[in-house]
N, CA, C and O of each residue as an XYZ file, in Angstrom:
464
protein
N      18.703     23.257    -41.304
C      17.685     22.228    -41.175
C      16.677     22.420    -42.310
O      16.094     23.480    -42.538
N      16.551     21.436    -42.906
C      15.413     21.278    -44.268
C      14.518     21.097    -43.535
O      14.355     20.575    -42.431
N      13.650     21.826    -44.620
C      11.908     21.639    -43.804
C      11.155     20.167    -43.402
O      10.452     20.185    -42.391
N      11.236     19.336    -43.894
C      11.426     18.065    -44.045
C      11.993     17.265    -42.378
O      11.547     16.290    -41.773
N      12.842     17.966    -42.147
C      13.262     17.677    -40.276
C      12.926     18.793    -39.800
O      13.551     18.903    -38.746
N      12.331     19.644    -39.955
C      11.317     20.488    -38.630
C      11.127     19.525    -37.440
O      11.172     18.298    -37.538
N      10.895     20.268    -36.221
C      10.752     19.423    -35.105
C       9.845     20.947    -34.409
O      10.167     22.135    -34.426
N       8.594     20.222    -33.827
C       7.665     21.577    -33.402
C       7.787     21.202    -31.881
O       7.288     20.168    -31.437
N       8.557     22.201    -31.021
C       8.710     22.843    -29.753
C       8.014     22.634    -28.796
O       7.856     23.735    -28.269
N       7.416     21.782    -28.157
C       6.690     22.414    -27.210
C       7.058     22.667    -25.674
O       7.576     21.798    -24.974
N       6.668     24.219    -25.132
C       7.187     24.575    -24.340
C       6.280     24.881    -23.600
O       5.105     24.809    -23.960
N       6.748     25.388    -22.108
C       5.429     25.792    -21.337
C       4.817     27.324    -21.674
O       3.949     27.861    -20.986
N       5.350     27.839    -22.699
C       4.340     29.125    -23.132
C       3.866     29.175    -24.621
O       3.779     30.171    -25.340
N       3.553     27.751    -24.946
C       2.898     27.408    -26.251
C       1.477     26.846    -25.931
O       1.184     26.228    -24.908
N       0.791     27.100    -26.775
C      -0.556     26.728    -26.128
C      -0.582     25.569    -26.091
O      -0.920     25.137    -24.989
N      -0.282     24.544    -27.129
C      -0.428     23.036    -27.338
C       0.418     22.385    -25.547
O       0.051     21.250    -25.241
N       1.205     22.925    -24.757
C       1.647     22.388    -23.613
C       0.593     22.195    -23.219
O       0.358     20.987    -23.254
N      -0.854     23.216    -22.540
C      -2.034     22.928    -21.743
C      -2.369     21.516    -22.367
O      -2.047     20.480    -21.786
N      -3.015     21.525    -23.548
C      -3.284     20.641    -24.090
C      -2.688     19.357    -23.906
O      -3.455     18.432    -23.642
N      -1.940     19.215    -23.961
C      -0.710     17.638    -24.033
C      -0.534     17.124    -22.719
O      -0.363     15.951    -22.389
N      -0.602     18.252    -21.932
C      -0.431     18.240    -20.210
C      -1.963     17.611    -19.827
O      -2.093     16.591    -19.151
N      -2.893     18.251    -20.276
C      -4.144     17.582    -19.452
C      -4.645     16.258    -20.051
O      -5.300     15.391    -19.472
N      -4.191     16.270    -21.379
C      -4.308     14.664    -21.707
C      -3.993     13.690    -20.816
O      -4.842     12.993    -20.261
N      -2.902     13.605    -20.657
C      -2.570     12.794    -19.214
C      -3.392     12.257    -18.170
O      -3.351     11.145    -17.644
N      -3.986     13.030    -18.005
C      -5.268     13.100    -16.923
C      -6.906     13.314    -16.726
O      -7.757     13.671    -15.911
N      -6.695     12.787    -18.200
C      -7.987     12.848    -19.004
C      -8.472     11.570    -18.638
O      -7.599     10.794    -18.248
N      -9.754     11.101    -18.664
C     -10.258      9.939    -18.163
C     -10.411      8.795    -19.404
O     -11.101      9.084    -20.382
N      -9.915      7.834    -19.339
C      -9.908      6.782    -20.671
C     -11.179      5.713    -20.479
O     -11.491      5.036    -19.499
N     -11.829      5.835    -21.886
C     -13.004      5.070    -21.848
C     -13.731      4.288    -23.298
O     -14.065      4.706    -24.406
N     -13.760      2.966    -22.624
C     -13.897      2.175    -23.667
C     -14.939      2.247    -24.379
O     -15.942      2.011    -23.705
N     -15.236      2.558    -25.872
C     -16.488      2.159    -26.230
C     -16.960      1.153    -27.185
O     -18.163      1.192    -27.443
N     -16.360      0.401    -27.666
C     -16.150     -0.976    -28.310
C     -15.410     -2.035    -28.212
O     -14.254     -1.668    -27.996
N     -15.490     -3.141    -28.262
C     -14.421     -4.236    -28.362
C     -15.073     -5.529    -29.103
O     -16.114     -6.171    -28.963
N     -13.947     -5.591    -29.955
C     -14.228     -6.560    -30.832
C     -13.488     -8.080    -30.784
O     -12.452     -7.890    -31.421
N     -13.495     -9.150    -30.456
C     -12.337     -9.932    -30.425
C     -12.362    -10.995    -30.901
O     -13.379    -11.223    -31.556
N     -11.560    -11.861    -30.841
C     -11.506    -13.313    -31.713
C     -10.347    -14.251    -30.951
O      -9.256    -13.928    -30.481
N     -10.961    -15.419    -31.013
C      -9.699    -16.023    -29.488
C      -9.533    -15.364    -28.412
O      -8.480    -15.715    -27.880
N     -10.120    -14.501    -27.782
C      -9.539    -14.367    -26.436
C     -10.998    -14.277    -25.627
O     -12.109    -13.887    -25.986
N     -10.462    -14.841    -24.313
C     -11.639    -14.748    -22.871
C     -11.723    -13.686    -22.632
O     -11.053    -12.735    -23.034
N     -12.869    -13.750    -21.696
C     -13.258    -12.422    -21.056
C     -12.039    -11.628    -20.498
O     -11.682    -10.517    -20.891
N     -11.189    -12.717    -19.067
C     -10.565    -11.838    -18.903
C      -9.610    -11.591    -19.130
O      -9.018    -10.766    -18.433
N      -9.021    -12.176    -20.187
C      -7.477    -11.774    -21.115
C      -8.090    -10.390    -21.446
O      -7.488     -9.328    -21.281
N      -9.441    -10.520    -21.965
C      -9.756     -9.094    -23.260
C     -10.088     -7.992    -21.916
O      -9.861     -6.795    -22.089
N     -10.448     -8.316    -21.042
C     -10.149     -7.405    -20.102
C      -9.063     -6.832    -19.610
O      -9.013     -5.602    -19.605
N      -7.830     -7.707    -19.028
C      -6.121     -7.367    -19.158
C      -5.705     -6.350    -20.348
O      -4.902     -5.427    -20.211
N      -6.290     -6.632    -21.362
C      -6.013     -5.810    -22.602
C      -6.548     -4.514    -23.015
O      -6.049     -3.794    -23.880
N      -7.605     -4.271    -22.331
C      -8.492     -3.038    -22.834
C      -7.605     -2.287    -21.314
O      -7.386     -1.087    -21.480
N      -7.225     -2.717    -20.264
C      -6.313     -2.229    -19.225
C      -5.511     -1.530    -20.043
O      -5.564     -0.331    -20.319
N      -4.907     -2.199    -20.344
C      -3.374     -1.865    -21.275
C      -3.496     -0.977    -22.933
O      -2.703     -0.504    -23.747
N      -4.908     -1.110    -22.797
C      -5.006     -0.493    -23.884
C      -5.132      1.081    -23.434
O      -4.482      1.981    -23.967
N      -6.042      1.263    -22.400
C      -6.544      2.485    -21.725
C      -5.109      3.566    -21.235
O      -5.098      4.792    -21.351
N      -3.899      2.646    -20.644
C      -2.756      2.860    -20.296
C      -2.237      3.823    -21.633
O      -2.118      5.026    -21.864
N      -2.064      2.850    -22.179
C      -1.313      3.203    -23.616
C      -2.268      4.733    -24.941
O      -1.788      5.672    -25.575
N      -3.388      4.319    -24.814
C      -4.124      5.472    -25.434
C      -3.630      6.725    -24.709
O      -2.862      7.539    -25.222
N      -4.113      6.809    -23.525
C      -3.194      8.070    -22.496
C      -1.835      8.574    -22.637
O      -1.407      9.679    -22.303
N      -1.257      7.656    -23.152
C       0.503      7.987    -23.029
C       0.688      8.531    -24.513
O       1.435      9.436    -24.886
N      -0.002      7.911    -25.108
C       0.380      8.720    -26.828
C      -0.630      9.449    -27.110
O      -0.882      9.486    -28.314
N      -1.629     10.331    -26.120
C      -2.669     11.186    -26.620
C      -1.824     12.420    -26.770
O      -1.685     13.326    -27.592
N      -1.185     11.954    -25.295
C      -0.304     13.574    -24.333
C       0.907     13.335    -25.421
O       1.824     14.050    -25.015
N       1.382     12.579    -26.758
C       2.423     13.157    -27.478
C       1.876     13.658    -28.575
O       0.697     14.014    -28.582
N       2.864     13.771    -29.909
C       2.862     14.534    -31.404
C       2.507     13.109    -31.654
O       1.500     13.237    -32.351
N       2.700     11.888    -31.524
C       2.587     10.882    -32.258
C       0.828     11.020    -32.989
O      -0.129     11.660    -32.554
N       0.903     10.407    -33.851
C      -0.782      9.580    -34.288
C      -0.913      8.007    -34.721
O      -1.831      7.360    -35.225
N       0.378      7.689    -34.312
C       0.203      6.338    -34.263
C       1.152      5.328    -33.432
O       2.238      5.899    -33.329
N       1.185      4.521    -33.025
C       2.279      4.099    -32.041
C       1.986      2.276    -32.196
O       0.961      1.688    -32.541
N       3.253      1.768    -31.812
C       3.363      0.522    -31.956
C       4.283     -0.289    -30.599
O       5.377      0.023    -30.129
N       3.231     -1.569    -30.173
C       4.375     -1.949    -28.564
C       4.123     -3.263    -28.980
O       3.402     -3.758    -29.846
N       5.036     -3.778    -27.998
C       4.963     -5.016    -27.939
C       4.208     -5.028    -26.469
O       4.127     -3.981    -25.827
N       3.613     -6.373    -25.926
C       2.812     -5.930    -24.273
C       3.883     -6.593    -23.455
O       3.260     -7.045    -22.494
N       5.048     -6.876    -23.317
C       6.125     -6.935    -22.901
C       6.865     -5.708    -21.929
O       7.552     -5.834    -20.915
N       6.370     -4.307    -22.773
C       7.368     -3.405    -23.025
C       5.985     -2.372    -21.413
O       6.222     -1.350    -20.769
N       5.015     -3.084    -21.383
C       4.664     -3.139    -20.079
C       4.382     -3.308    -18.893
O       3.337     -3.916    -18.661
N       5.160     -2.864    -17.824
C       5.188     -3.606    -16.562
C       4.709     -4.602    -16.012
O       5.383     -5.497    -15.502
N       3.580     -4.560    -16.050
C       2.281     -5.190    -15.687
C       2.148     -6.080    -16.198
O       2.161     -7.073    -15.471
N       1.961     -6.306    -17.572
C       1.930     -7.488    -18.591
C       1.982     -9.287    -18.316
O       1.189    -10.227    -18.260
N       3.611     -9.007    -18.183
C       3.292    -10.312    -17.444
C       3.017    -11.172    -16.234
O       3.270    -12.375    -16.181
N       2.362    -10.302    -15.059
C       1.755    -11.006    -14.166
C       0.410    -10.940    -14.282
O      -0.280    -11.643    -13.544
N      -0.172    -10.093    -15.216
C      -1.650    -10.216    -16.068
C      -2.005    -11.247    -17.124
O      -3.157    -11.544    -17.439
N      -0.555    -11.919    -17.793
C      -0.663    -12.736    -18.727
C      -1.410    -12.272    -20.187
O      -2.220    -12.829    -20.928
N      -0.654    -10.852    -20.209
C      -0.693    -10.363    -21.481
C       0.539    -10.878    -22.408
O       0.255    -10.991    -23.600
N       1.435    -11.100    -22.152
C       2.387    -11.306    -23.035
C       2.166    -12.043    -24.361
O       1.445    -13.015    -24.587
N       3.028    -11.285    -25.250
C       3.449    -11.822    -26.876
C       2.246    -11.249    -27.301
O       1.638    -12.070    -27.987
N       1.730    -10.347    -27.204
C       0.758     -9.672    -28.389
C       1.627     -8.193    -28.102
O       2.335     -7.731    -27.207
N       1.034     -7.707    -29.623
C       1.446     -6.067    -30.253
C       0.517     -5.824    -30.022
O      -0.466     -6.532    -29.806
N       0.686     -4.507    -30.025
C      -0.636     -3.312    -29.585
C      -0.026     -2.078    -30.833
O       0.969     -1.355    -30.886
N      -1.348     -2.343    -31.832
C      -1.052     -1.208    -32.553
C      -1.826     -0.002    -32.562
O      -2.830      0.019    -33.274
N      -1.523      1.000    -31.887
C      -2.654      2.172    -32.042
C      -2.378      3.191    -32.418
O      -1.297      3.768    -32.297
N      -3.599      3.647    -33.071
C      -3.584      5.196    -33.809
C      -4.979      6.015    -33.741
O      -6.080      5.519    -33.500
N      -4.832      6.720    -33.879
C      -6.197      8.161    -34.033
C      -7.280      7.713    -35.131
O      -7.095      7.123    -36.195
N      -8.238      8.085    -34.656
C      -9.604      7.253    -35.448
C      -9.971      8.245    -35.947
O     -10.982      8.021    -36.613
N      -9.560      9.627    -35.986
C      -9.676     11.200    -36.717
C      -8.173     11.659    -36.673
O      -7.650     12.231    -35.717
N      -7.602     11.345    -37.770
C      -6.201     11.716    -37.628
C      -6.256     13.430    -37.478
O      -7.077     14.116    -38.087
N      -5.353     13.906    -36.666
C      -5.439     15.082    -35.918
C      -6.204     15.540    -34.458
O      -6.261     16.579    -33.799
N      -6.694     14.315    -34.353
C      -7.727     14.698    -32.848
C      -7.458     13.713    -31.855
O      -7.893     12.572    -32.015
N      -6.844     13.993    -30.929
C      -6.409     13.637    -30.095
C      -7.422     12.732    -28.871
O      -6.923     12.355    -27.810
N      -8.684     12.511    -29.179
C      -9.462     12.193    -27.867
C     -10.283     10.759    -28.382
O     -11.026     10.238    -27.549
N     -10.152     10.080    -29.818
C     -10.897      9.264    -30.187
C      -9.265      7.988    -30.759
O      -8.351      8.531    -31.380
N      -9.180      6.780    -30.516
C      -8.471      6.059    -30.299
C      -8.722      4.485    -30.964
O      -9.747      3.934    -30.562
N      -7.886      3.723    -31.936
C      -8.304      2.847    -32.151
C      -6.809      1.573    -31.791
O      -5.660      1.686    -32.218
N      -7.125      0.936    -31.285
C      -5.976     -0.207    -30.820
C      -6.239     -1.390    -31.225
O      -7.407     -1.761    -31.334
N      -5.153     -2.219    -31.532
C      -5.387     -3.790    -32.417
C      -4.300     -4.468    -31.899
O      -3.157     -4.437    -32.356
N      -4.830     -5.307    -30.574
C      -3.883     -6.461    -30.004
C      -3.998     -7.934    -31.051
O      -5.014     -8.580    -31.310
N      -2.846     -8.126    -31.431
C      -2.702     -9.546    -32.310
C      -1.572    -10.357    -31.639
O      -0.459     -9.921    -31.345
N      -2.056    -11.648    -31.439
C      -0.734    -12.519    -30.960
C      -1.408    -13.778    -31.950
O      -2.563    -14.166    -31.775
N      -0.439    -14.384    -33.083
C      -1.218    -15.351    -33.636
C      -2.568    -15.737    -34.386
O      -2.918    -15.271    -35.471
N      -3.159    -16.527    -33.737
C      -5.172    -16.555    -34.233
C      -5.632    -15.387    -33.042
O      -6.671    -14.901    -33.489
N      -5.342    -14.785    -31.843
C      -5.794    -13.742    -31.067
C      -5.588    -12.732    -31.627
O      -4.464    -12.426    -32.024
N      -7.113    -11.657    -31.851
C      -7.009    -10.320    -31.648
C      -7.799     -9.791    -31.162
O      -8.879    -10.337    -30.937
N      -7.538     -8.548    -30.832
C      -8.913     -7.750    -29.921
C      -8.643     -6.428    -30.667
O      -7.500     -6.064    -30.945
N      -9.892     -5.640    -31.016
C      -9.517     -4.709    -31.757
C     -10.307     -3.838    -30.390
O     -11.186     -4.467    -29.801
N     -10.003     -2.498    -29.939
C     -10.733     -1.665    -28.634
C     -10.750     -0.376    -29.696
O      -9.879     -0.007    -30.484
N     -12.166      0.203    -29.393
C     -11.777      1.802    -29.925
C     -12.253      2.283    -28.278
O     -12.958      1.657    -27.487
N     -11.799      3.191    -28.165
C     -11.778      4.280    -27.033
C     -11.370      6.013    -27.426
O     -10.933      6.503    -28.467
N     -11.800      6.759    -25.841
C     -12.122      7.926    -26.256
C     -11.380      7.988    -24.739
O     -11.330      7.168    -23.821
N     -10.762      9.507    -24.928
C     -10.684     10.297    -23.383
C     -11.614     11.202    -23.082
O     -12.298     11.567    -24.038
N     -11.931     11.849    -21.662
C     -13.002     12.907    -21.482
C     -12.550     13.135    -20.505
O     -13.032     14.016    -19.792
């Protein structure tokens, strides 16, 4: 294996497991939202789904992640559907500060959020 495909381990006697494990269950919290075309409570449905999704890729290696709002349960009886959700780390390497950008068309909502 070339260094280049390294793949870093994590196991339950590595320290980064605590870490990745309590993300999960870390509390998600909004502290901005910016939007354009959308109502209150679409941009509300969305900062939902945003809060969802910040949580699920805190607790991985990722620093950036890309969905469609399809690809969540919920979605369409919230009447999120046909927007992307693009999010990534607002301090690349730190896991607790979060920036997300729902676009469908002339709609976007940009959310930054934090866990604690």
């Amino acid at each position: 294996m070339c260094p280049a495909q390294r793949v870093h381990v994590i196991t339950p006697t590595t320290p980064e497991f605590k870490m990745f494990k309590s993300m999960r269950f870390k509390t998600p919290v909004i502290d901005d939202v910016l939007s354009s075309n959308i109502d209150a409570m679409l941009g509300d449905q969305l900062c939902d789904l945003f809060k969802h999704a910040m949580r699920s890729v805190a607790a991985t290696l990722a620093r950036a992640a890309q969905f469609e709002t399809c690809d969540f349960a919920n979605a369409a009886v919230s009447g999120c559907d046909g927007f992307t959700l693009a999010i990534r780390q607002v301090f690349p390497g730190e896991r607790d500060a979060w920036l997300g950008v729902f676009e469908s068309g002339e709609q976007r909502l940009e959310v930054v959020g934090h866990l604690e």
